[in-house]
N, CA, C and O atoms as a MOPAC input file, in Angstrom:
PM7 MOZYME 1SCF
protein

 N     18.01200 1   106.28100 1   222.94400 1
 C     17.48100 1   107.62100 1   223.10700 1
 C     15.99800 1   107.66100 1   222.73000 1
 O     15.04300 1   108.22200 1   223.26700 1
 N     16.06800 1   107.13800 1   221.98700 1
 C     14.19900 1   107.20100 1   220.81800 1
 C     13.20500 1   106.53700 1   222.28100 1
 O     12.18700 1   107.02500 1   222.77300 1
 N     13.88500 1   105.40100 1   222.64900 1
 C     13.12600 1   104.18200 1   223.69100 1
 C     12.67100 1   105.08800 1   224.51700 1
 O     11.45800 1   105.25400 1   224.64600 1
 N     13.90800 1   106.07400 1   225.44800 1
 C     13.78700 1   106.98600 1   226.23300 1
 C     12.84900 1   108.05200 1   226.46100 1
 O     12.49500 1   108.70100 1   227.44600 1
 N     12.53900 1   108.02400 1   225.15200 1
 C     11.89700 1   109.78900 1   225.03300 1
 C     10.87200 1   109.48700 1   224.61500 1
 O     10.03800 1   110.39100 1   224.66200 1
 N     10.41900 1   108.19300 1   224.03900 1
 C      9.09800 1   107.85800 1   224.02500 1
 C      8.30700 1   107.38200 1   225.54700 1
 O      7.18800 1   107.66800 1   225.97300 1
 N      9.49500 1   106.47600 1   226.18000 1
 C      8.68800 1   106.39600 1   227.58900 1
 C      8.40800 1   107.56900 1   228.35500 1
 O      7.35400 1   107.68500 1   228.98000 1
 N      9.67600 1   108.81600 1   228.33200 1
 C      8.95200 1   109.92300 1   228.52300 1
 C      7.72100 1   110.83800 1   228.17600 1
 O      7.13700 1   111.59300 1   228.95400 1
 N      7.43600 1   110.60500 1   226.78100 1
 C      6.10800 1   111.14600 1   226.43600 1
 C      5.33600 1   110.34200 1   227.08900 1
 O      4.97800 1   110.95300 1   228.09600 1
 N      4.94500 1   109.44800 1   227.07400 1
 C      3.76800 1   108.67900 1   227.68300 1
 C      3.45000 1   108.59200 1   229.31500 1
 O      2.39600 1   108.46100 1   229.93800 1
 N      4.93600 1   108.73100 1   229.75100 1
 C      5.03200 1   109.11700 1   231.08400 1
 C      4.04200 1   110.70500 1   231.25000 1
 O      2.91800 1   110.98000 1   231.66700 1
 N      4.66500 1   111.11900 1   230.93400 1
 C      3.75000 1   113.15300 1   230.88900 1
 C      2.52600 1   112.51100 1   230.16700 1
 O      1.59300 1   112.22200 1   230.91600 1
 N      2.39400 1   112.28400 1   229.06000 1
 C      1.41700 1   111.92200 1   228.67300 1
 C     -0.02800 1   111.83800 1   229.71900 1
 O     -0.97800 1   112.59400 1   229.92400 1
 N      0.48800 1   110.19000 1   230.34400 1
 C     -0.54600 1   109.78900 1   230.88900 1
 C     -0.68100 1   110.65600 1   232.52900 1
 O     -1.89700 1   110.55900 1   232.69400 1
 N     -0.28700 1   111.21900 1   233.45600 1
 C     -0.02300 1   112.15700 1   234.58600 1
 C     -0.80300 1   113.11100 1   233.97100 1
 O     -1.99100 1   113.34900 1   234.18900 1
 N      0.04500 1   113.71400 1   233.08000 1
 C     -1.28200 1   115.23900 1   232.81100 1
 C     -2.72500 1   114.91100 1   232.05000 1
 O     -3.60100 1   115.76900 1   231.94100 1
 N     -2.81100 1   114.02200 1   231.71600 1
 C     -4.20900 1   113.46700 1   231.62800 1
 C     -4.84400 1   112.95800 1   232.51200 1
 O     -6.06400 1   113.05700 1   232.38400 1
 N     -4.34800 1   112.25800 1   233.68300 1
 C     -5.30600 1   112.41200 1   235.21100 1
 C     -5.13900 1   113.55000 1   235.81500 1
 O     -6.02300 1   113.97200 1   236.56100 1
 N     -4.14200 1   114.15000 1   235.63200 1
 C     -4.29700 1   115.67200 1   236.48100 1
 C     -5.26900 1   116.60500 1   235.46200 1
 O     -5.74500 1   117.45900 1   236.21100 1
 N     -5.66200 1   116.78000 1   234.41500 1
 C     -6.69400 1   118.02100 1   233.68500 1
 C     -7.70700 1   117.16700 1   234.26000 1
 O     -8.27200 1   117.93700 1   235.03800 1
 N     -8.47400 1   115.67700 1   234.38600 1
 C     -8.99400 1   115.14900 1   234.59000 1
 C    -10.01700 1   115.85900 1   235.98100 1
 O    -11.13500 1   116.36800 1   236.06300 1
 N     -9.01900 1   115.57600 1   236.82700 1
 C     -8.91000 1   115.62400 1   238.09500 1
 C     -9.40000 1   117.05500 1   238.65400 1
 O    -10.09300 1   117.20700 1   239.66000 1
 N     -8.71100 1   118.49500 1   237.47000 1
 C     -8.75600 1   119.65400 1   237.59700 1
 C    -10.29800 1   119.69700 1   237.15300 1
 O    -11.06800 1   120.28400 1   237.91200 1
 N    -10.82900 1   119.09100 1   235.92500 1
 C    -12.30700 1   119.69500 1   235.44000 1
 C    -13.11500 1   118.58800 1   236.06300 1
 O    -14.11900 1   118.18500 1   235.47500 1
 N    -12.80900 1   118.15800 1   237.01800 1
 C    -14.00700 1   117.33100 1   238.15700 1
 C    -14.18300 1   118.35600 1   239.08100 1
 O    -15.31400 1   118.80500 1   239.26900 1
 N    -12.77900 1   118.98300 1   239.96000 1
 C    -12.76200 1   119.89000 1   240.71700 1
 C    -14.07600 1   121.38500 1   240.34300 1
 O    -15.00200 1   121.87200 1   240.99100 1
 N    -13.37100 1   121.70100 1   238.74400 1
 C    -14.20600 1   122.77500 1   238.64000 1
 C    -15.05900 1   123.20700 1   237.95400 1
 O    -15.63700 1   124.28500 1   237.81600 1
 N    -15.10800 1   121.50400 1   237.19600 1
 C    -16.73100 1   121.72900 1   236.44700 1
 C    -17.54800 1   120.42100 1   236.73000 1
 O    -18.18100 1   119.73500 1   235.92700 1
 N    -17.30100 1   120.18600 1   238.61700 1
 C    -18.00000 1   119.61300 1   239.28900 1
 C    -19.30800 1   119.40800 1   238.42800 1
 O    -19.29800 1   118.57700 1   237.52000 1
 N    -20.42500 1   120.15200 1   238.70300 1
 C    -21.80300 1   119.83400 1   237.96600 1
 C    -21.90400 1   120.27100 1   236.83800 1
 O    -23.06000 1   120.09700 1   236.45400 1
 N    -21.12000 1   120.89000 1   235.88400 1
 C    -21.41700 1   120.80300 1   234.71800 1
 C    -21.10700 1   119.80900 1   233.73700 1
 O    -20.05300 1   119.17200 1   233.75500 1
 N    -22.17200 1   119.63900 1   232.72500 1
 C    -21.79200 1   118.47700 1   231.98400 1
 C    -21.09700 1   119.00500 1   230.83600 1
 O    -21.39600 1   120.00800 1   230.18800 1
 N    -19.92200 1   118.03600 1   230.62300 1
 C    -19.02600 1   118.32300 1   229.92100 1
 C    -19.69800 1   117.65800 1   228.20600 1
 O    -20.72600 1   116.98300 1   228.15700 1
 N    -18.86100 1   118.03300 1   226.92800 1
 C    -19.43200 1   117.78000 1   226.40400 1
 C    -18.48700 1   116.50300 1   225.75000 1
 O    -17.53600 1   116.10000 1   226.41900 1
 N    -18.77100 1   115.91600 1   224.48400 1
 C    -17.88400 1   114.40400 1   224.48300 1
 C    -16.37900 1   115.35000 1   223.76800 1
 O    -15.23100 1   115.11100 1   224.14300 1
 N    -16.67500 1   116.24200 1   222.87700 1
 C    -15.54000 1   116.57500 1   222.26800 1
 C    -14.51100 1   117.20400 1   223.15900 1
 O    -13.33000 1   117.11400 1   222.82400 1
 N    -14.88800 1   117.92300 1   224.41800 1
 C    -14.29700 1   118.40000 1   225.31300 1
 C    -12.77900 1   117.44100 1   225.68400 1
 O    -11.72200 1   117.94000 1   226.07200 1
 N    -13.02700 1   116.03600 1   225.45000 1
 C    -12.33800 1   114.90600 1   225.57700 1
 C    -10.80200 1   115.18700 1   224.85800 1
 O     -9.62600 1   114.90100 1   225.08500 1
 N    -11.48600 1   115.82800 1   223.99100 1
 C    -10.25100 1   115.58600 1   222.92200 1
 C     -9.09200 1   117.03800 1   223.11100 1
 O     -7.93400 1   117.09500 1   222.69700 1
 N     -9.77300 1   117.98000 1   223.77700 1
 C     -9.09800 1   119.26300 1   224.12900 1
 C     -8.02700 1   118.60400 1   226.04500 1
 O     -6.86200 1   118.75000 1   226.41600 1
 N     -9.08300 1   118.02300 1   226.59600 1
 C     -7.99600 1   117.04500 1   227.19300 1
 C     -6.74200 1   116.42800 1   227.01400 1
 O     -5.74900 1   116.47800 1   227.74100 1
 N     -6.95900 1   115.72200 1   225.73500 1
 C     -6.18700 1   115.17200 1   225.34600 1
 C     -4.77700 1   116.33500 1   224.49900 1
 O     -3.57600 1   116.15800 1   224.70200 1
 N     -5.26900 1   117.28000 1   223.72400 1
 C     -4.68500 1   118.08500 1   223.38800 1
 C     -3.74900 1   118.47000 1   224.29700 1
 O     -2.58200 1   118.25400 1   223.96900 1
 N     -3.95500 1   119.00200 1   225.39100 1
 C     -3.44800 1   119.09600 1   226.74200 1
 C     -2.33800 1   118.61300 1   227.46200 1
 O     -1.47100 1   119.21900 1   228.09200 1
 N     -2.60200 1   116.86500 1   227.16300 1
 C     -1.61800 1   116.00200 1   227.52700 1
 C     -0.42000 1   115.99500 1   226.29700 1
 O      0.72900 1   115.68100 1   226.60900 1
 N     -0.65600 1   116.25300 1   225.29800 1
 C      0.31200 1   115.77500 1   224.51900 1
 C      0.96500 1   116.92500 1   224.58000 1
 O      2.11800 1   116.68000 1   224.93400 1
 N      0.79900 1   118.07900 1   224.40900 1
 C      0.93000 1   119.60400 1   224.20700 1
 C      1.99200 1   119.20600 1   225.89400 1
 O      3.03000 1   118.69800 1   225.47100 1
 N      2.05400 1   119.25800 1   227.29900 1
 C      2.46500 1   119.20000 1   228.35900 1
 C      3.79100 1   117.58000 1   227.65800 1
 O      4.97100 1   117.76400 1   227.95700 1
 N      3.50400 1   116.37900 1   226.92900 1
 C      3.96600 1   115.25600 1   226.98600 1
 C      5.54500 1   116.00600 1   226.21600 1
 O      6.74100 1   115.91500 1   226.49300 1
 N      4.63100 1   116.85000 1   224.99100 1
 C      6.00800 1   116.96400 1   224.27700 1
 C      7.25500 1   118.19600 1   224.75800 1
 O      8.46700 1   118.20100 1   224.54300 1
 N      6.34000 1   119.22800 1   225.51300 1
 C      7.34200 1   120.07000 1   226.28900 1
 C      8.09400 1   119.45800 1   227.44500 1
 O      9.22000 1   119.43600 1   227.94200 1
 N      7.11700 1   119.06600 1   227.57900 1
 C      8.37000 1   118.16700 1   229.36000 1
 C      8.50500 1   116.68000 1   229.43900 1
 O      8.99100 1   116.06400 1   230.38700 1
 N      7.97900 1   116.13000 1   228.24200 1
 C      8.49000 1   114.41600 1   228.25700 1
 C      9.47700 1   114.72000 1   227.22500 1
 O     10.64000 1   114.44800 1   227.52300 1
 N      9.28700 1   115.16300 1   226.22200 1
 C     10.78200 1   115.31000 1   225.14700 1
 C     11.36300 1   116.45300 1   224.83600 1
 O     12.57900 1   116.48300 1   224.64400 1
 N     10.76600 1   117.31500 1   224.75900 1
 C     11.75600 1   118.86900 1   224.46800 1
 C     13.29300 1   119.01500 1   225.64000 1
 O     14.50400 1   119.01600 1   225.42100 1
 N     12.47600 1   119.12200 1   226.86400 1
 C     13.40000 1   119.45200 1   227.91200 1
 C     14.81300 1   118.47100 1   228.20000 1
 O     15.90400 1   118.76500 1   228.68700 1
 N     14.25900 1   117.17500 1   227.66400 1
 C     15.25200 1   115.94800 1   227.58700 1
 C     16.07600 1   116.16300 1   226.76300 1
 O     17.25700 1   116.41400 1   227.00200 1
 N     15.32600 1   116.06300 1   225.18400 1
 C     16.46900 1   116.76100 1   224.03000 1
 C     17.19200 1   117.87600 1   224.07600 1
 O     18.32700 1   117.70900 1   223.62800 1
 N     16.96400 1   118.93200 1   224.44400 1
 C     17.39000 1   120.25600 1   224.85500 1
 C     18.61800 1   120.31500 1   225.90800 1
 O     19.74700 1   120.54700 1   225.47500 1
 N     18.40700 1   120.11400 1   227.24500 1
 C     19.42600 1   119.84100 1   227.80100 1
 C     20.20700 1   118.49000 1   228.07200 1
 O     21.09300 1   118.51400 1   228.92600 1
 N     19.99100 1   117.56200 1   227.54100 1
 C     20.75600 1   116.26500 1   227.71900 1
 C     21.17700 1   115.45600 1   225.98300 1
 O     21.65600 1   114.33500 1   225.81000 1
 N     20.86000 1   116.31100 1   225.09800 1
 C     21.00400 1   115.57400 1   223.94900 1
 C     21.76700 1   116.83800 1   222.82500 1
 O     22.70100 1   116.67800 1   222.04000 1
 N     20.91000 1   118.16100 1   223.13600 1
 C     21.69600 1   119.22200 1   221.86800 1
 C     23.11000 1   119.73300 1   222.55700 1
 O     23.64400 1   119.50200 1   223.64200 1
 N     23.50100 1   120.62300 1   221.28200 1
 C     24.65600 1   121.15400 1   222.26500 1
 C     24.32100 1   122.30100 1   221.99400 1
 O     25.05000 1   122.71200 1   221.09100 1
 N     23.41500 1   123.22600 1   222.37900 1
 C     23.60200 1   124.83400 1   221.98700 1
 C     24.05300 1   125.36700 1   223.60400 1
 O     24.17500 1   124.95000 1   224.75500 1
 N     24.16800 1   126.36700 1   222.92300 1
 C     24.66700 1   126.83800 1   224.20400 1
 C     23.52100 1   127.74400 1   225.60100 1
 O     22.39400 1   128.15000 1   225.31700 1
 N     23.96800 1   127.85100 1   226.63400 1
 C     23.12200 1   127.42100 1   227.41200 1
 C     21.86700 1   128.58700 1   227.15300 1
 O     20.68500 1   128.25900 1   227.05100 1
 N     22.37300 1   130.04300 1   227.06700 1
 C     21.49600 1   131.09500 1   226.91500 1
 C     20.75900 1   130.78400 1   225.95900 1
 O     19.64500 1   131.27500 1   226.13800 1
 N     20.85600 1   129.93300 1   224.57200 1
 C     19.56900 1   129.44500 1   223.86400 1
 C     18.84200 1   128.92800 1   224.81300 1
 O     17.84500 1   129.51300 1   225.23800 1
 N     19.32900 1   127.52300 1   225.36500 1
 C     18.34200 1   126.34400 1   225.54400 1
 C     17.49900 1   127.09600 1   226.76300 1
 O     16.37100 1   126.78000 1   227.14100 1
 N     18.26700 1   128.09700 1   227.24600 1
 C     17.20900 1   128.83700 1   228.39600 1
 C     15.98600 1   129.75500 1   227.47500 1
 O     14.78100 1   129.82800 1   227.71500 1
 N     16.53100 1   130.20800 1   226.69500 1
 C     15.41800 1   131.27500 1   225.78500 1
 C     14.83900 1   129.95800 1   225.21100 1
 O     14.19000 1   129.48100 1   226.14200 1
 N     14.79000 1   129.51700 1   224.64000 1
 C     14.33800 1   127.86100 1   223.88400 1
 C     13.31000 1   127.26300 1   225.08300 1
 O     12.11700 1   127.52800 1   225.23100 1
 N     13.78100 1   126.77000 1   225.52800 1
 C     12.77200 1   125.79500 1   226.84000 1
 C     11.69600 1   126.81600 1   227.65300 1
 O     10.65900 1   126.38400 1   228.15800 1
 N     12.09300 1   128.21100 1   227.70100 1
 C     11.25100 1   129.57700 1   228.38900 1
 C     10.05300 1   129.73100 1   227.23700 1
 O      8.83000 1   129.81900 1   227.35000 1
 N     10.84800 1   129.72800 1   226.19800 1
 C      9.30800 1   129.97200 1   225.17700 1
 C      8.35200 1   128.63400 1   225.02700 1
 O      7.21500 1   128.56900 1   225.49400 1
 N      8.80800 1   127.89900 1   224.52000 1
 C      8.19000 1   126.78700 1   224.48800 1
 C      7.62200 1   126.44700 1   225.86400 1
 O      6.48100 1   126.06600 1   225.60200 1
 N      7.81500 1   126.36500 1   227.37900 1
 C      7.43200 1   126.33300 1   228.38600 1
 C      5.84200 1   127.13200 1   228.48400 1
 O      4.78400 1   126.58700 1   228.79900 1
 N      6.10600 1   128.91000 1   228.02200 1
 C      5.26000 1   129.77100 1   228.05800 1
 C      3.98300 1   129.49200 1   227.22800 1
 O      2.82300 1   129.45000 1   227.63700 1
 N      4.55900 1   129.26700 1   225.68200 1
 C      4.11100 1   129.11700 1   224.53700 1
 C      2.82600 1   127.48300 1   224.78600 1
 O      1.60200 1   127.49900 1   224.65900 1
 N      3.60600 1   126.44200 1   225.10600 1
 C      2.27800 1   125.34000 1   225.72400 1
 C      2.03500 1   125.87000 1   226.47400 1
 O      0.95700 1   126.27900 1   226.04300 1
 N      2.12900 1   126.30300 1   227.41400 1
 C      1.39000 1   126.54600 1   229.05500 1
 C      0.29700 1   127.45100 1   228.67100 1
 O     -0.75500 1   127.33800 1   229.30100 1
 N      0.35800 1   128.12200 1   227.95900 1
 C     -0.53600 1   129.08700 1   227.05500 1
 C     -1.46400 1   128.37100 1   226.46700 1
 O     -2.59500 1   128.43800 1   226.94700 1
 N     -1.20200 1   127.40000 1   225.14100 1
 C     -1.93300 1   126.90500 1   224.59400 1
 C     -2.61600 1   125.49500 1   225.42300 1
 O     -3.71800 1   125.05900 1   225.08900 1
 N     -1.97500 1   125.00300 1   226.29200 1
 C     -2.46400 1   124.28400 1   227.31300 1
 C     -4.67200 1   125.34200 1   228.19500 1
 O     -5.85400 1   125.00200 1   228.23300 1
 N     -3.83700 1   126.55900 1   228.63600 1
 C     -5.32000 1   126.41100 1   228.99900 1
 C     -6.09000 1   127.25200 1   228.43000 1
 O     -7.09500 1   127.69400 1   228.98600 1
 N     -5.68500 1   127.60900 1   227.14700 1
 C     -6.76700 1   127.99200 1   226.30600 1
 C     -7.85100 1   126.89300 1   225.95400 1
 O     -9.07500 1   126.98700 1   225.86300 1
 N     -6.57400 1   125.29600 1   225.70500 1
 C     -7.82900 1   124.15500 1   225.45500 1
 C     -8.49400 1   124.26100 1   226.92900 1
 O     -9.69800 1   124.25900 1   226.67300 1
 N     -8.35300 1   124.35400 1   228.36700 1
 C     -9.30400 1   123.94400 1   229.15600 1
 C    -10.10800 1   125.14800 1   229.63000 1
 O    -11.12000 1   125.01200 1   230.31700 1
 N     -9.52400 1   126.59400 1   229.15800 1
 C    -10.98900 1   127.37300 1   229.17400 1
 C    -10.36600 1   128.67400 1   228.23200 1
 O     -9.33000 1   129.33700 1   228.26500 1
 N    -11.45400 1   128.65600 1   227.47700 1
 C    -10.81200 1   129.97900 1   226.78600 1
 C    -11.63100 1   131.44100 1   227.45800 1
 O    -11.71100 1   132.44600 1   226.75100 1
 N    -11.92500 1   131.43200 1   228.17600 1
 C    -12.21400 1   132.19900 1   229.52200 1
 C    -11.25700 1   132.68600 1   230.24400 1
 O    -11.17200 1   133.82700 1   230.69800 1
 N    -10.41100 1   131.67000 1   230.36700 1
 C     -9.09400 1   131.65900 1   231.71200 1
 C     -8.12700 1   132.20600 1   230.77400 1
 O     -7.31800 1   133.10200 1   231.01400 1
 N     -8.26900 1   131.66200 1   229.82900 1
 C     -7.16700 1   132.36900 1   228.52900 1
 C     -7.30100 1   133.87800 1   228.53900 1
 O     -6.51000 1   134.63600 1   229.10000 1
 N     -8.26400 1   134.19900 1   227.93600 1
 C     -8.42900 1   135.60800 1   227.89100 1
 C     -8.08300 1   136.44400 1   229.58000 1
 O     -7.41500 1   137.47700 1   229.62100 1
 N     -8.43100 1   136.05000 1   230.35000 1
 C     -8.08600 1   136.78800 1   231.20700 1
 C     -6.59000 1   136.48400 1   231.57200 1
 O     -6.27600 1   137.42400 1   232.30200 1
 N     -5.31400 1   135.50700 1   231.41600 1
 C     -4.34200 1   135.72300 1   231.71700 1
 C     -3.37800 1   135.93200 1   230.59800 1
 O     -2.18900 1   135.68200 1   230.79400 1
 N     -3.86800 1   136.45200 1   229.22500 1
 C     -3.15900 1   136.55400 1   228.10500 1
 C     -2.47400 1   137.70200 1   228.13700 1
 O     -1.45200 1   137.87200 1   227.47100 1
 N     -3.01900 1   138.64700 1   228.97400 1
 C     -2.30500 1   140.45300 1   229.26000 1
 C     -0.50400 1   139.91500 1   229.49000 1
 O      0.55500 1   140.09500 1   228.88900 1
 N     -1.00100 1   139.12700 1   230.81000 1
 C      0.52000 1   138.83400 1   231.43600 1
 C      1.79000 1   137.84300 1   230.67300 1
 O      2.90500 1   137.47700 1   231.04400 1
 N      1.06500 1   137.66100 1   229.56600 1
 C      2.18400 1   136.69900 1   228.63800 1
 C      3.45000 1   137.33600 1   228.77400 1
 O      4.24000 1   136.65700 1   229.43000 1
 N      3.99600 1   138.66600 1   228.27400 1
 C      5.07500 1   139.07700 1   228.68300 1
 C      5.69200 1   138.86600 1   229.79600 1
 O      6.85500 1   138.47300 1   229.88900 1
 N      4.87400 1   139.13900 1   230.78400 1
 C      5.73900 1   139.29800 1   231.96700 1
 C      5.89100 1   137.65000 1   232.17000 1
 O      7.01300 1   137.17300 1   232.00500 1
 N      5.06900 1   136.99700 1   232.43400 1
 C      5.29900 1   135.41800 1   232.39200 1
 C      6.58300 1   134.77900 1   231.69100 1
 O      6.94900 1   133.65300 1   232.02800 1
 N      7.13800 1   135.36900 1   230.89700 1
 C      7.90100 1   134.97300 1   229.56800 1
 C      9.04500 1   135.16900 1   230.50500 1
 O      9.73100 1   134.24600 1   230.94500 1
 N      9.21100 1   136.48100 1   230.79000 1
 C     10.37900 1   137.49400 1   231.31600 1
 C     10.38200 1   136.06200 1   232.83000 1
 O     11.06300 1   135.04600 1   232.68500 1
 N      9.81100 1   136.21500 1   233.69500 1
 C      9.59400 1   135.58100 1   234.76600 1
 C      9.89800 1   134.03000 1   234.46200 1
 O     10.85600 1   133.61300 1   235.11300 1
 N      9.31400 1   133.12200 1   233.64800 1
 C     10.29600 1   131.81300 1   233.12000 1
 C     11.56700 1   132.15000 1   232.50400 1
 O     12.44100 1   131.30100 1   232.32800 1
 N     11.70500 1   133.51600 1   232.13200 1
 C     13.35700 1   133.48500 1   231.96900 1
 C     14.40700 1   133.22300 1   232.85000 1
 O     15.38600 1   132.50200 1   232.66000 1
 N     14.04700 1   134.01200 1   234.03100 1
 C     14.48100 1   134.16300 1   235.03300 1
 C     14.71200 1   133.35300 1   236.14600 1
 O     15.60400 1   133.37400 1   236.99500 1
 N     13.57800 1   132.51700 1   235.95500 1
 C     13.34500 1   130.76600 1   236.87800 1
 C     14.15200 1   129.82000 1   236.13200 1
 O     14.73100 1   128.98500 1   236.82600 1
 N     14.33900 1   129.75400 1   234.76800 1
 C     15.41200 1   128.89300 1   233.78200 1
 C     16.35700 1   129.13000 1   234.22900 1
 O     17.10300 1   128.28200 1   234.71700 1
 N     16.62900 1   130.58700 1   234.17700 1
 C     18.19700 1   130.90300 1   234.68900 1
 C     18.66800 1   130.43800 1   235.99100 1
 O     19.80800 1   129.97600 1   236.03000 1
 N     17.99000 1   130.48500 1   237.04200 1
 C     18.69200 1   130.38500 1   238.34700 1
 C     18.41300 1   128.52200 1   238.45600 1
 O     19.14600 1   127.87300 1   239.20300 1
 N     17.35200 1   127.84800 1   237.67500 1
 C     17.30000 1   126.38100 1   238.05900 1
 C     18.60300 1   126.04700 1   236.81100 1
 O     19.21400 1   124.98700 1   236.94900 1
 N     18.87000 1   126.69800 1   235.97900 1
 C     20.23500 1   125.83800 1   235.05200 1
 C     21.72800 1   126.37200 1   235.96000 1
 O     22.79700 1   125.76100 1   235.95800 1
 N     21.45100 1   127.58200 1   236.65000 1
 C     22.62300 1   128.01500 1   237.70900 1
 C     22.91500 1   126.52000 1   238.60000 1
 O     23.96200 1   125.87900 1   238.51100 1
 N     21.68600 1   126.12800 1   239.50000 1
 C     22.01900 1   125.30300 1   240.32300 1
 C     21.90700 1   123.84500 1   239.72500 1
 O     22.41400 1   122.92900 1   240.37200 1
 N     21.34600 1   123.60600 1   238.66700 1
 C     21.72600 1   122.03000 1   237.88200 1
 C     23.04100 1   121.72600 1   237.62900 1
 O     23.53100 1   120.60600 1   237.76600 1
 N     23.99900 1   123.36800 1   237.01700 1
 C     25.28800 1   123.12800 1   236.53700 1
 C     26.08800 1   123.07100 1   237.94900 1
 O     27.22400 1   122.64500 1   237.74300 1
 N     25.89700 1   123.31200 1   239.07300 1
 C     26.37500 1   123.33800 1   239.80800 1
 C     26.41100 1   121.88700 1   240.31600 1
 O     27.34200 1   121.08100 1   240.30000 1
 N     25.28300 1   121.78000 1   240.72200 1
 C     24.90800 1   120.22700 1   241.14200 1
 C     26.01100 1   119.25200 1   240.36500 1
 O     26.78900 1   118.36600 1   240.71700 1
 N     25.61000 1   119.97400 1   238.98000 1
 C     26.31800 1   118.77800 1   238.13500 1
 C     27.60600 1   118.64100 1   238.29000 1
 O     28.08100 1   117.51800 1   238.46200 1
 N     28.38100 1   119.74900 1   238.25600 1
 C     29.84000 1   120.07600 1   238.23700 1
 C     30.39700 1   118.94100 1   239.71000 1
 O     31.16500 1   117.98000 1   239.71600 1
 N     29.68400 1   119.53400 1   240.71000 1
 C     30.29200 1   118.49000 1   241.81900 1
 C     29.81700 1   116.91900 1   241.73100 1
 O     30.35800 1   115.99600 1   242.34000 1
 N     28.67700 1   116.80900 1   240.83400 1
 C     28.88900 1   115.17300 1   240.80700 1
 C     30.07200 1   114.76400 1   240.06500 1
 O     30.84600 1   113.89400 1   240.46700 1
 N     30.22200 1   115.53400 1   238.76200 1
 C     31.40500 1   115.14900 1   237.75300 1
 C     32.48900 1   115.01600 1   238.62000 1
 O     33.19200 1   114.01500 1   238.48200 1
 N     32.83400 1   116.03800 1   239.70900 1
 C     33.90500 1   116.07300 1   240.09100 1
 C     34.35200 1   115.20800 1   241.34600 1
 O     35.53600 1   114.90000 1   241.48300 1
 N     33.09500 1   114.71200 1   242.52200 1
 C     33.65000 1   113.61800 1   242.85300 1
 C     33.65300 1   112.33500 1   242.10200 1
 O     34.38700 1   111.50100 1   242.63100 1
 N     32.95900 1   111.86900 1   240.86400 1
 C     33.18600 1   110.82100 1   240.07000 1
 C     34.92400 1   110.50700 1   239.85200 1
 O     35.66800 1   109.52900 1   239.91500 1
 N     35.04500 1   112.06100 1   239.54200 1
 C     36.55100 1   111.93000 1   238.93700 1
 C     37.58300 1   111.84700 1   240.04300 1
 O     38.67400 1   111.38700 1   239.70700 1
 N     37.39600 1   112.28100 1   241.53700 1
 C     37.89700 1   112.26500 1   242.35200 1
 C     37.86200 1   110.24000 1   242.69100 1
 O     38.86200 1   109.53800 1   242.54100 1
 N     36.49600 1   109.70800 1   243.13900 1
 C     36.41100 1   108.32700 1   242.96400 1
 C     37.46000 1   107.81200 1   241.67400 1
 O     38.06600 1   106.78900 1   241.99300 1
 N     37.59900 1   108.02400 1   241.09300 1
 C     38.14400 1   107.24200 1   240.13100 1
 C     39.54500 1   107.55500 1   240.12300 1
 O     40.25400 1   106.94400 1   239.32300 1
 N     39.99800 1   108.31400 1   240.79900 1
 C     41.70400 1   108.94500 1   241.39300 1
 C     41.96100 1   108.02200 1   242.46400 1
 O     43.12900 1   107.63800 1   242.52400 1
 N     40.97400 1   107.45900 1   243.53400 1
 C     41.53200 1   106.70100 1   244.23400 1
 C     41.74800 1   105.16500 1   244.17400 1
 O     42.39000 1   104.59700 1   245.05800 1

């Protein structure tokens, strides 16, 4: 599990560090960045590594709460980095989409809910032709 969830951090890790990369070439084309800016990058990646390389792993494939937590659980924490995600890459962009935190919150509730609707579903019929395979 540990092996797992470390190759997952580094996996997110290193992806969302060429993608912010990639984003402040796009849009701070000619401006020069400064060296510490580097490190709010980096903030970035780890902040994105630990919500979706290990939270989401531990959460639904490792705890057992029940599901209406891990949906309120993974919705905040989702909101909560995604938030602190681009405050590090502009606290400009921050301030102007901080009004909508609520509704954002409410709205990843709602996207949790219907993507854990169709995972359990998904899942249910793999379990169940496994078990069907293994009847014949």
């Amino acid at each position: 599990m540990i092996t797992q969830l470390r190759h997952s951090f580094f996996q997110v890790f290193t992806i969302m560090t060429l993608w912010v990369t990639l984003l402040a070439t796009i849009f701070f084309d000619d401006l020069p960045i400064q060296m510490s800016y580097l490190w709010n990058i980096a903030g970035i990646a780890v902040i994105a590594a630990v919500v979706f390389g290990m939270m989401y792993n531990l959460l639904w494939n490792y705890f057992t709460l029940k599901p209406v937590w891990n949906i309120v659980i993974s919705s905040t924490f989702n909101i909560a980095g995604g938030m602190a995600m681009v405050w590090l890459f502009s606290e400009d962009m921050f301030q102007f989409i901080a009004p909508w935190f609520p509704g954002m919150w409410l709205l990843s509730i709602v996207l949790h809910i219907i993507a854990f609707y169709f995972y359990a579903r998904m899942d249910s019929r793999k379990k169940a032709e496994e078990l069907n395979n293994i009847l014949k």
